[in-house]
N, C-alpha and C positions, 0 to 999 in steps of 0.2 A: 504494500500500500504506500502509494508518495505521500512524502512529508504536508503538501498541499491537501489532499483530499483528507487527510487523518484531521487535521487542524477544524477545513471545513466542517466535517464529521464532528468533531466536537464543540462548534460553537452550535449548530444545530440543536444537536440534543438537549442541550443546556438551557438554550433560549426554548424551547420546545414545553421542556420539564415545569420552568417558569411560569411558562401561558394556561400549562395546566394544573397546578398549582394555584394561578389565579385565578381562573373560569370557571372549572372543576367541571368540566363539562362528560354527559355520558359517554362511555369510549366502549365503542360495539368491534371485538378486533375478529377479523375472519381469514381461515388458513386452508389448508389443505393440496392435494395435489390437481384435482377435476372442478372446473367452476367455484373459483374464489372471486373471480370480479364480477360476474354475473350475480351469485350468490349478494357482495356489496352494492352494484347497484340495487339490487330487489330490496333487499333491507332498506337502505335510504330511501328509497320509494315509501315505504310504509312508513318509516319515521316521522318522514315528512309530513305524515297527517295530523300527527303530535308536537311537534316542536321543530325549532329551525335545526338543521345537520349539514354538515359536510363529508361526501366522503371521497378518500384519496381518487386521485384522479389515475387511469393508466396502472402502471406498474408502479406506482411508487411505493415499495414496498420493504425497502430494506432501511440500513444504517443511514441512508440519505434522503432517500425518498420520502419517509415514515414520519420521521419529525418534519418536514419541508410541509406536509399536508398539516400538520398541525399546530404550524405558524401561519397557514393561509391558504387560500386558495388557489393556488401558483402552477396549478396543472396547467393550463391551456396555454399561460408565458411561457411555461418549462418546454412543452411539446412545439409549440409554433417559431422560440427565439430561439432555443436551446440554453444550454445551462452553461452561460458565457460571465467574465467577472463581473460585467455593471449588474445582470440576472440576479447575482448571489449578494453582491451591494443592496441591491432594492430588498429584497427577501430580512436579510439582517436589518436595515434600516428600519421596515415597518415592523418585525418582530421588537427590536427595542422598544417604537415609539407602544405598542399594547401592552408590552410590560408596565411604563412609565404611565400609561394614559388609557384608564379604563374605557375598550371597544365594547360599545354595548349591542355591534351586528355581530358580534365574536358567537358561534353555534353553539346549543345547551348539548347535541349531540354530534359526534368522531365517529364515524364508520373506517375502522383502518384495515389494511390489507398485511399479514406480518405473514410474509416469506423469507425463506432458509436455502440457502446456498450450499451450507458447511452444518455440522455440528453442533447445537448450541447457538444458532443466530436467533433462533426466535425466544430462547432461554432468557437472551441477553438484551431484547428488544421488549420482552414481558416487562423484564426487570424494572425496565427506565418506565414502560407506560404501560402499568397493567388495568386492563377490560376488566369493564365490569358484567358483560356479557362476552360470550366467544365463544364462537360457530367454526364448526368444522366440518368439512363438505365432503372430502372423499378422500383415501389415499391411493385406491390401486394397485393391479397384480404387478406392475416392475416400476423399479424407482427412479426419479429421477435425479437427476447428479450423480451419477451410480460412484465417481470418483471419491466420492465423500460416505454415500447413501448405497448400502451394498445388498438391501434386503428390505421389504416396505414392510415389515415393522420397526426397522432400523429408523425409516420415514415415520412411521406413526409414532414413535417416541419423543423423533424431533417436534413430531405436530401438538403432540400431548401437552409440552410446557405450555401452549396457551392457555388449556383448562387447567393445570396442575397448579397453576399461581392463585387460582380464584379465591375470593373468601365464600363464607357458609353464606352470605346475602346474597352473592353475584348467583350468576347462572351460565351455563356450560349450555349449552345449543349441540345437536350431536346428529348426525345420518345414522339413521336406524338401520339402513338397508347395506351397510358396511362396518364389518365387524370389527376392523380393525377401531374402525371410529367409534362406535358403540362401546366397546372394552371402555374406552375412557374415561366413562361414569367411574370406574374406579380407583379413579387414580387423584378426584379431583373433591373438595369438599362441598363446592358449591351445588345449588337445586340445578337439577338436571332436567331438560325438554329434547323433545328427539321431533324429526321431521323424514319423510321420504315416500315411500308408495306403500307400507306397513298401515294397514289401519289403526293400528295401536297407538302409533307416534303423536304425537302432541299433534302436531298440525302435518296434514299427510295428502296428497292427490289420487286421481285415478281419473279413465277416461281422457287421458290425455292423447291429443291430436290434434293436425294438422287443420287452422281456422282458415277455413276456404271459402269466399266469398266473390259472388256472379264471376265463380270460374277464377280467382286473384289467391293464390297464396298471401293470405293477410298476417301469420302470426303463428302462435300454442293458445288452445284452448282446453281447458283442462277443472276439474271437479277441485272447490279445496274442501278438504272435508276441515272443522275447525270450530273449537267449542261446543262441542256435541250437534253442531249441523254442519252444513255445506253448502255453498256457495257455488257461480258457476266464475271462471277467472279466464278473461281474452288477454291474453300480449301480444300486443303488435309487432311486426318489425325482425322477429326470431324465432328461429323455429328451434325443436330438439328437446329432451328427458329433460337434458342440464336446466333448463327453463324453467321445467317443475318442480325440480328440486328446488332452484332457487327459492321459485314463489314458495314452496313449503317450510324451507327454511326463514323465510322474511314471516311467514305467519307466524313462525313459533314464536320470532323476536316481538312482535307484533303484539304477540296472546301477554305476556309480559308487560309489556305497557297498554295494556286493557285498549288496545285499537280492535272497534267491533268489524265484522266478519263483511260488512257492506261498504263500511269505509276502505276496508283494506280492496275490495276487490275494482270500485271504481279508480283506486290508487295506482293498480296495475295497466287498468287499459290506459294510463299517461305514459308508465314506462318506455324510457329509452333505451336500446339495448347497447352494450359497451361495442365498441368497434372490431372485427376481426373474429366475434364470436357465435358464429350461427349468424350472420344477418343476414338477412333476407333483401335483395338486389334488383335491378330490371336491369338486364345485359341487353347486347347489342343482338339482330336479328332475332326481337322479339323473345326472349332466354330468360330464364331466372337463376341466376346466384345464391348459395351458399356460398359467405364469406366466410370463413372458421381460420381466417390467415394469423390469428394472434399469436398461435404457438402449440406445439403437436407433442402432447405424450403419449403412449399406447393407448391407457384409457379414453381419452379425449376422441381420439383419431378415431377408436370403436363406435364413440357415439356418434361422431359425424354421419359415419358411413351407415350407420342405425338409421339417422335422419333421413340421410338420402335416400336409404330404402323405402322407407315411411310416406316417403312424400309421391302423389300422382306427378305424370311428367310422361309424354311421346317416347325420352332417351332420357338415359341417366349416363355424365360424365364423371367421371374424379379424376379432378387434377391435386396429383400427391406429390409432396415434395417430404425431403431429408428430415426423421426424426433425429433431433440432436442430444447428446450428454446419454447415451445408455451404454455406454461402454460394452461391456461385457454380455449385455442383451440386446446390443442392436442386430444381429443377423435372427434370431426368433423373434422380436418382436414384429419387424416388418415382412419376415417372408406369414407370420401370422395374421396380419392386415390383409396380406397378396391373398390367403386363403378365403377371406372376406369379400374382395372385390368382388369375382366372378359371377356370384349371387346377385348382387346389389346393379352395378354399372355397367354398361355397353362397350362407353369408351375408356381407357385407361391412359391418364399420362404420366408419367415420374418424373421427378425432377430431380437430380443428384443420384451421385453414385450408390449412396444407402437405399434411397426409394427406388433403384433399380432393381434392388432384392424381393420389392414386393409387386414389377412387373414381371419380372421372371418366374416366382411364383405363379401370380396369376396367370398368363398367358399360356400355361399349362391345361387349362380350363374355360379358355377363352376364343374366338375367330382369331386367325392369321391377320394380322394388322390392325387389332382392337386396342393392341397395345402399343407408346410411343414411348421413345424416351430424351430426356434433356438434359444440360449438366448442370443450367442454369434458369433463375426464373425470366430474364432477359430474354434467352435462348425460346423458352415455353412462350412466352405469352402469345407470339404469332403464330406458333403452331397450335395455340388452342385457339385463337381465333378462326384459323384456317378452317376446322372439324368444327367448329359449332354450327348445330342447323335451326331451323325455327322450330318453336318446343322446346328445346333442349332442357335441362337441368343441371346445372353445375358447381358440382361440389369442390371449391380450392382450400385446401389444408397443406400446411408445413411451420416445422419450426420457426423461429422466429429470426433465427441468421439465415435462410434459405428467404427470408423476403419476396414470399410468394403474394404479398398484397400490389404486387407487380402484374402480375398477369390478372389479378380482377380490375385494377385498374385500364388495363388495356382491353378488357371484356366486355365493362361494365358501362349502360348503356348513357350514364352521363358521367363524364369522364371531371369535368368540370369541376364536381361536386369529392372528387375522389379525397380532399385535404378536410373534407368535414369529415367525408363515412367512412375512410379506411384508416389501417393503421399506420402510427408514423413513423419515419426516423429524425432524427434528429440530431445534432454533435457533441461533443462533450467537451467541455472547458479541462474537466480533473484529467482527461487521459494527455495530456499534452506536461 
């Protein structure tokens, strides 16, 4: 770590600690491996019908990003200037001036995101700003960062400190429908609510599916079952399972702060869904998009391709690109994906050398020329331009250095609009 970003690093945390110390605002923190940002925006959605909230923007999730959200709202300068020295000027500036000078638009509730790299980051993230609520969404059959993370309960451990700091007031949020997540009620003192497709769980779904309107893929529409009745719940804008988890996991936090079962459900047909994740597109020659470009674990990538199958459509596409960080499970996890396509989609395209594991799989079970390959998302985007026909349906998935929000850019049928709906990049001031 350079002497510059460490220093950063620690004036952050410090001015961070302060603001909550002063505010003493609620801090709802959400972790896991499958739908964490999805998961926080749906919470914020329900929150919002109770009090003012913030919640972190993007990835900002870690040693930097974590306290940045909770000196301000500084996601959309972070993403559109990038995180350059006048950026972190402004940032420190107005964190002093809330210390010194009570902000009374400062949020009563923190929706934060605390992800783990290594070892002990969320231990160490708890430490500084511990939830009083904390929701854990899924961790999954292979791990991610395997270079750290060598075994997903080795991951569920790491995920665990967020419940394991709680006090006996706070509450632990938990996916019923994953064991590993579920085990954590054990570990943790505080009331525990579970959420997922289990009738039992606190607040749970069923009937979830595809909201199809005169002919228009519109959204997930989906049953919430919730305080001993049920609701019917639309979201716009996304499709796929992760959606209903979310919304199940936002009810539980929800059930908690007494938000009734009608408030929360007109709360959802507002939702926005986060960028890159399941969104729902209008491509070029009349198409529709699956963007799921934010970033590709095994799990994740299952659910996509679930989706796609899930959904009506003349042709079904997948354009797959490079799952990244599985070390030691990247040739079974993706030729296990390849076993998946066949079923699901017509066209096949990979993108990098690793997702060529899971055309060659597939293409075993597939027509002579259903399947393409690319080294690059650059290289892809005109080759899927080329194959797309009217109908079509196309699902784009890849890790997040494989920058496959490349080719739905080049797909997608307003292209204009690409710096609102897609995901971004942006430069970094610390890596210099």
């Amino acid at each position: 770590m350079s002497y510059k970003r460490l220093t950063l690093e620690m004036i952050l945390k410090a001015l961070a600690r302060v603001l909550v110390w002063r505010y003493k605002p609620l801090i709802i923190g959400v972790t896991g491996n499958v739908g964490k940002t999805s998961t926080k925006e749906a919470i914020a959605t329900v929150v919002r019908t109770r009090m003012t909230v913030r919640a972190s923007s993007g990835n900002l999730n870690n040693d930097i990003g974590l306290p940045l959200s909770i000196l301000g709202d500084w996601g959309e300068v972070y993403y559109h200037e990038g995180p350059s020295f006048s950026f972190w000027a402004r940032v420190i500036g107005v964190a002093l001036r809330d210390c010194v000078v009570r902000n009374s638009a400062y949020p009563r509730a923190l929706v934060l995101e605390y992800s783990a790299d290594r070892p002990k980051d969320i231990a160490r993230l708890v430490h500084l700003f511990k939830p009083h609520i904390s929701v854990v969404t899924a961790v999954g059959d292979i791990p991610v960062h395997v270079e750290f993370f060598r075994s997903p309960d080795a991951v569920a451990r790491e995920k665990s400190a967020l419940v394991h700091a709680l006090l006996p007031s706070d509450y632990a949020v938990l996916n019923a429908d994953d064991a590993r997540v579920l085990d954590m009620r054990l570990v943790t003192k505080a009331r525990v609510r579970t959420f997922g497709s289990q009738q039992t769980a606190s607040a749970s779904f069923s009937h979830e599916a595809p909201w199809v309107e005169d002919g228009v893929v519109r959204g997930m529409v989906c049953k919430l079952h919730y305080d001993g009745g049920f609701v019917p719940v639309r979201v716009p804008g996304v499709l796929g399972r992760t959606t209903c988890y979310a919304v199940s996991a936002a009810a539980a936090v929800g059930h908690i702060l007494h938000v009734n079962a009608l408030a929360m459900s007109e709360a959802f047909s507002a939702y926005r869904p986060p960028a890159g994740r399941l969104r729902i597109l209008s491509g070029i020659k009349h198409t529709t998009i699956i963007d799921d470009t934010y970033n590709a674990a095994p799990a994740a990538t299952r659910m996509a391709l679930e989706t796609l199958r899930d959904m009506p459509a003349q042709r079904k596409v997948a354009v797959l690109g490079d799952m990244l960080e599985l070390g030691s499970f990247t040739i079974e996890a993706h030729e296990a994906i390849g076993q998946m396509v066949p079923a699901i989609a017509q066209r096949l395209v990979c993108v990098g050398e690793r997702a060529a594991l899971i055309g060659r799989t597939a293409e075993q079970q597939m027509p002579q020329g259903a399947v393409q390959y690319a080294h690059t998302a650059d290289e892809a985007k005109r080759m899927v331009q080329d194959l797309l026909e009217e109908g079509d349906l196309v699902l784009v998935k890849g890790s997040q250095g494989m920058r496959m929000e490349k080719v739905v850019e080049e797909i997608m049928a307003e292209p204009q609009l690409a710096r609102e709906l897609l995901v971004r990049q942006y430069g970094h001031w610390l890596a210099s």
